[in-house]
C-alpha positions in Angstrom: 130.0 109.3 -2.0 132.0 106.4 -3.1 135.6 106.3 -4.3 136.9 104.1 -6.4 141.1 103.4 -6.4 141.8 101.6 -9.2 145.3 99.9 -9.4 147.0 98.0 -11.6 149.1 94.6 -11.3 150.9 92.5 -14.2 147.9 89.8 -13.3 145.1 92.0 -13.5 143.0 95.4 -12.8 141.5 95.5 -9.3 139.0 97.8 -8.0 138.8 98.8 -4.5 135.8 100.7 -3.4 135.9 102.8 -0.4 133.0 104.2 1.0 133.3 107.7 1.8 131.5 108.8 5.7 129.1 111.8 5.2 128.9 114.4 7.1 126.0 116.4 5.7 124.1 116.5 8.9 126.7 117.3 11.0 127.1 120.7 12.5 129.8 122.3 14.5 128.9 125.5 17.1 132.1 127.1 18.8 131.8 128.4 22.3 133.1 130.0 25.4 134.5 128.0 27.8 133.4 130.1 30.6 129.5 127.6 29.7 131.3 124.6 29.7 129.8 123.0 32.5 126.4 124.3 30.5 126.9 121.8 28.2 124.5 118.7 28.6 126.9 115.9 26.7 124.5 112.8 26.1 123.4 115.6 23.3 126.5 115.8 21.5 129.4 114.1 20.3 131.9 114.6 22.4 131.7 112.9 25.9 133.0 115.4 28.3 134.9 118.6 28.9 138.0 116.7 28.9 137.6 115.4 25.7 136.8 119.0 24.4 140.2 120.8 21.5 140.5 124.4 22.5 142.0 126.8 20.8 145.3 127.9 21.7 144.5 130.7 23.8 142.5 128.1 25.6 139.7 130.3 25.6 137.0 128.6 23.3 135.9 125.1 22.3 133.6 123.3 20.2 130.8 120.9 19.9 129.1 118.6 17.3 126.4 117.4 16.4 123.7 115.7 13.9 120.2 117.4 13.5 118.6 120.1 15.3 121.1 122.4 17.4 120.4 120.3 21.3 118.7 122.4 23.8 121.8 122.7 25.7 123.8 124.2 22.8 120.6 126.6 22.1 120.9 128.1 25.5 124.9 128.7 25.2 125.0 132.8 24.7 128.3 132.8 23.3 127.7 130.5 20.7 128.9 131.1 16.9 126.9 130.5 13.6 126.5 126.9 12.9 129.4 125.7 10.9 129.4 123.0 8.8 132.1 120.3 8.3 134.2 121.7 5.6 134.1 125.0 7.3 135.0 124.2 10.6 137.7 122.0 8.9 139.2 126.1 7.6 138.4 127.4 10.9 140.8 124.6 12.5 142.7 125.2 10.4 143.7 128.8 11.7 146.1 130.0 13.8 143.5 130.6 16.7 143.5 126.9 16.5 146.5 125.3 15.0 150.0 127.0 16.4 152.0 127.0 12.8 155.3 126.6 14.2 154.6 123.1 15.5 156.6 120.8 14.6 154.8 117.8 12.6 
C-alpha cells in the first residue's frame, strides 16, 4: 500500500510518499506460558522469553510469525486460532492485555 501526504506551501505542492509495511503474511498465535521454554525462537520473531508482552494476569503470551505456523508453535497445546495482524491489534487491545487505567 502506498500513502501519499500531500501538503501545501506558498512556493509549491509537494508530495511525499510513504511506503506502507505489510503485514499480510504475518500471523500471531497466543499461548500459555507454562510452554515457554517450548518455544524454539530462531523460528519466530521475537528473540527470547524476555523479550515476550504478557498479558496482565501474566499468564499468556504471544508469538509471530511469516508463513507456515513453525514446528515449535504447532506442538504448543495451548495455542489459540491464528490471528492475523488487525486482529491481534483488537485483542491487545483488551483489557486482558492493556490495564485501562494506565496512565498515558
Amino acid at each position: 500500500m502506498e500513502v501519499r501526504l500531500l501538503t501545501r506551501s506558498p512556493l509549491a505542492n509537494t508530495e511525499l510518499k510513504l511506503n506502507i509495511m505489510h503485514f499480510e503474511n504475518r500471523h500471531y498465535v497466543v499461548f500459555d506460558l507454562t510452554e515457554v521454554d517450548t518455544i524454539d525462537f530462531s523460528e519466530v520473531m521475537e528473540t527470547s522469553a524476555d523479550t515476550l508482552r504478557k498479558n496482565l494476569a501474566d499468564t499468556q503470551s504471544f508469538v509471530k510469525y511469516e508463513g507456515d505456523q513453525p514446528p515449535s508453535v504447532a506442538a504448543l497445546t495451548t495455542k489459540s486460532q491464528e490471528y492475523t495482524h488487525a486482529e491481534i491489534l483488537a485483542l491487545l487491545a483488551g483489557t486482558d492485555w492493556t490495564d485501562p487505567n494506565a496512565e498515558i
